[in-house]
Phi, psi and omega in degrees: 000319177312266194341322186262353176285309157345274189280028168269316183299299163331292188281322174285338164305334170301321192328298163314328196259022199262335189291162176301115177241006195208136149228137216246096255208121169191195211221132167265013170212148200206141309275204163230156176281168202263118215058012179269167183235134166234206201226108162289113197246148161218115197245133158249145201261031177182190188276141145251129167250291192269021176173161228198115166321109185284129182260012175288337186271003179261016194243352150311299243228338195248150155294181136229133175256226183268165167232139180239157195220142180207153184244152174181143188237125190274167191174050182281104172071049196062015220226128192246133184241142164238165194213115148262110174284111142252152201225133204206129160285135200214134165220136171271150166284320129214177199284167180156190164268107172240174184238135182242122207269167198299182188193131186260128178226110194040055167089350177259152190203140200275222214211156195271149188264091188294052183315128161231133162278123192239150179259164217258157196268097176329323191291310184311303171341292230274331184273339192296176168292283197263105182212160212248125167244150184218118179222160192232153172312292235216144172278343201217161181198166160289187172246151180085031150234164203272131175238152188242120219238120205239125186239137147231159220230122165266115172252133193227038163201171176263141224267133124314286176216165186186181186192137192227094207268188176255140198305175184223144183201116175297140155076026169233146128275151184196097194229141182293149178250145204016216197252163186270165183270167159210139178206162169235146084327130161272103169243134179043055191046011180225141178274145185239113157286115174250112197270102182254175191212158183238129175208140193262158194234097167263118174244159214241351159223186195261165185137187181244139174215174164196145196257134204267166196253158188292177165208153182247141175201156187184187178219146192216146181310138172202069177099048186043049172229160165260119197248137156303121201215158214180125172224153198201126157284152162273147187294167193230119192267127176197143226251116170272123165270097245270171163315064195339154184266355197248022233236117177257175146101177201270131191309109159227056167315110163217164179264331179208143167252091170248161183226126191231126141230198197182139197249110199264094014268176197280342186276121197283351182257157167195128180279180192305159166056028177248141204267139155218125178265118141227138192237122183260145163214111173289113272177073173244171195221105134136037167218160190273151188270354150284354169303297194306113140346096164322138177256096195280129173246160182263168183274176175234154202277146209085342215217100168291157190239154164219095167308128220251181154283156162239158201236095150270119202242150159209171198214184191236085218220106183026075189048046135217161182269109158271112180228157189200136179247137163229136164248116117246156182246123158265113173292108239210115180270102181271347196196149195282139187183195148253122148242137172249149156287125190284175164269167194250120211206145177220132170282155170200194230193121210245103177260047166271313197241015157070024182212183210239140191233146164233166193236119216245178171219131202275163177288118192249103168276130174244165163231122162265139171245189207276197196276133161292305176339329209290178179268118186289152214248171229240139143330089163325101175246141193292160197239156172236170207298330181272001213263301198297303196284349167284306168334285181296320180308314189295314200318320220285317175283353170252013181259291197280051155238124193315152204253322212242121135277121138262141179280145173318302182300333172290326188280325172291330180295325178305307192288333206279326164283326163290320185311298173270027138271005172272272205325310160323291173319302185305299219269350150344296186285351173297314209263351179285288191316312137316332169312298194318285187347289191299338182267358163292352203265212228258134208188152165265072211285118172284164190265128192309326190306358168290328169316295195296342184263004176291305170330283167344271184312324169324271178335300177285349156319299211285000174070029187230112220289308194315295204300303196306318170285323157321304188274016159272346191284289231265333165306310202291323167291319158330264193316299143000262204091024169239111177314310181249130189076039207269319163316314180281304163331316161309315186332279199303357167273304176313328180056024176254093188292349183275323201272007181268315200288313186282359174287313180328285190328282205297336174309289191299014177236354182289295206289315185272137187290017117296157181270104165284166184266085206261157190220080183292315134358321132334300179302302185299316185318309205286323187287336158299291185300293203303305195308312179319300205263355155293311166301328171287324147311295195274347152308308165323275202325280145351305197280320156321322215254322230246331188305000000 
């Protein structure tokens, strides 16, 4: 009892000495290369909960990567010390001289960090385990047309783990197009695993810009040690060319545009009521398939139209982006004639030769004639006046004879069915209306992510690491609500260091040309368990709201 009285007396004497008086700022390595990634530490002299070194200003001059934040607590003679670390990735782009500026915590504040950056040696690059190449199809674009920006990453060592982010480019999208590739390659007599990637480059204003190149940092094997490894691509300079001004009609920058169709059956005669499918296919290069410009035909008098769905596709066929739309209309010849079909013309914009081009369908005549099918008509022969008046009698007497009979049985089963189709509708509008009731009260919408975390558990039955990390993407932007970096955002929502670790893990079997050791099955388990307690939150939340 003494003893435990002792350390009460102890720890509360400690107390006082728990606030911050010191914040401590450093680097482990100084200098450093242009593209290299180091590790920024900041130490405070206690427990921090509620605040935290704002790192936004370090987004000039830095990649900034992820921050890990850790506590430790000392108990030496009674003597009690606390340390909150946060550690943060950081990398330049190019060399030069920087200042890494002080950063404040509960009123205290460390001292500013004198970086100097050296640039790093193409050659040597070249020479490395890991290094990045970024090339774009065309140095100049319009602005909304599409360019394709191809990054590849070389690896000559087996890879742990590793992140490989996406390039940035203002006042553009910039979306991967399918899934990356893997080959090996020789460079300079040494193999290389090259992991490429695709990406379309829309930019939405005019100007000089340049797309910053992606960067890598991971660990990789090397003489059974594990080395800490960083990679950079060059940035890519590229001239946006605005909306010529004298250009009328919907913006469609390209190098080729065609218009094709093609006719079902191919024969310009046809009788009445026989359907002819025609179908247009549009075809332009270096635009997106939401770009292409709807086709409107006009109607024709005679000649019914029926609009089909239409299908925009668009693919990637030797460093260029190819899209193409088919529309069909089926065409339905009401009455015997000539018809011309007008022709069809879609404006574009030719950005070979800088002037406005069209892509045209030339004017199409068919002729219908009538249907073999009909009953053929009887040779007029003259009549004679009593001849004429028994005729206008029959005419007259066979208009007034009722065209329908129904029989009795028919007519009840008719009443007995309209009835319980009244009664049906009633009990409908009953069950509607309970319906209303019940969605006035108070209610919980789950959230689509179950969709995806069902997907998730497929990929991890088959074990198929590439699919699994893609529907890990597309959860994670979901939730986010970020086109890029969205997996490391979860992390960082998640606050779970065992789910950082097995993502590291699942990175590391995407990335090595070897089979790692990954538990995908884990991952969901742990993505579950977040959704359950986000969900239990806003349940609360609700119930509250509801009280």
């Amino acid at each position: 009892m003494v003893m435990r009285l002792i350390c009460c007396l102890l720890l509360i004497s400690a107390m006082p000495s728990w606030a911050i008086t010191q914040l401590q700022a450093s680097v482990d390595k100084n200098p450093v290369l242009a593209g290299e990634f180091f590790m920024l530490n900041i130490s405070a002299d206690d427990t921090i909960k509620n605040d935290q070194p704002d790192t936004s200003v370090l987004l000039k001059d830095f990649v900034v990567g992820r921050t890990s934040v850790s506590t430790r607590t000392n108990i030496i003679n009674g003597s009690i010390s606390k340390e909150t670390t946060w550690s943060i990735k950081l990398m330049t782009r190019t060399a030069g001289d920087y200042t890494i500026p002080a950063f404040s915590v509960a009123g205290v504040s460390s001292a500013p960090i004198a970086l100097k950056v050296a640039e790093r040696s193409k050659d040597a690059q070249q020479n490395n385990d890991i290094f990045i190449n970024a090339s774009l199809s065309s140095d100049s674009l319009f602005v909304q047309e599409a360019g394709l920006y191809t990054v590849k990453l070389y690896l000559a060592k087996e890879l742990l783990d590793g992140n490989l982010s996406a390039p940035a480019m203002p006042d553009a999208q910039l979306s991967q197009i399918g899934k990356q590739t893997e080959n090996y390659e020789l460079v300079d007599g040494k193999r290389y695993l090259v992991i490429t990637r695709e990406y379309l480059v829309q930019p939405q204003k005019s100007g000089s810009y340049t797309i910053q190149a992606p960067t890598f940092q991971g660990r990789i094997r090397q003489d059974y040690r594990q080395l800490d490894v960083s990679a950079l691509g060059d940035n890519v300079d590229i001239e946006i060319k605005p909306i010529p001004s004298d250009y009328q009609g919907a913006w469609l920058p390209s190098e080729l545009v065609n218009l094709d169709e093609q006719w079902q059956p191919a024969d310009d005669t046809v009788e009445v009521g026989t359907p002819i499918t025609r179908t247009l296919t549009l075809t332009a290069l270096g635009i997106t398939k939401e770009q292409l410009p709807d086709i409107a035909l006009p109607e024709i008098k005679g000649i019914r139209s029926y609009p089909d769905e239409k299908e925009n596709n668009h693919l990637v066929r030797d460093g260029r982006v190819i899209s193409q739309q088919t529309a069909s209309y089926a065409l339905l010849p009401q009455m015997p004639g000539t018809y011309t079909l007008p022709e069809v013309s879609v404006p574009w914009y030719n950005t070979k030769i800088n002037r406005i081009s069209y892509a045209t369908l030339p004017a199409r005549t068919i002729t219908v004639t009538p249907s073999s099918t009909s009953t053929p008509a009887v040779a007029a022969q003259p009549l004679t006046p009593s001849q004429s008046a028994t005729t206008d009698t029959a005419a007259i007497s066979y208009q007034a004879i009722p065209i329908n009979q129904y029989p009795l049985w028919l007519i009840i089963i008719s009443v007995i069915g309209y009835l319980l189709w009244f009664i049906t509708l009633i009990l409908w509008w009953r069950s509607q209306s309970q319906r209303s009731l019940m969605q006035a009260k108070p209610t919980i919408t789950h959230s689509n992510s179950s969709i995806s975390l069902d997907e998730l558990k497929k990929h991890a039955k088959s074990n198929d690491v590439s699919a699994f990390y893609q529907a890990l993407n597309r959860y994670a932007m979901y939730l986010t609500k970020q086109s890029s970096g969205a997996i490391d955002k979860l992390e960082q929502l998640a606050d779970n260091t065992q789910l950082s670790q097995h993502i590291a893990k699942l990175r590391a079997a995407l990335y090595s040309p070897s089979d790692a050791d990954v538990d995908l099955m884990v991952i969901v388990g742990m993505l579950e368990e977040q959704r359950k307690v986000q969900k239990k939150s806003q349940q609360a939340v609700l119930k509250g709201l509801y009280k």
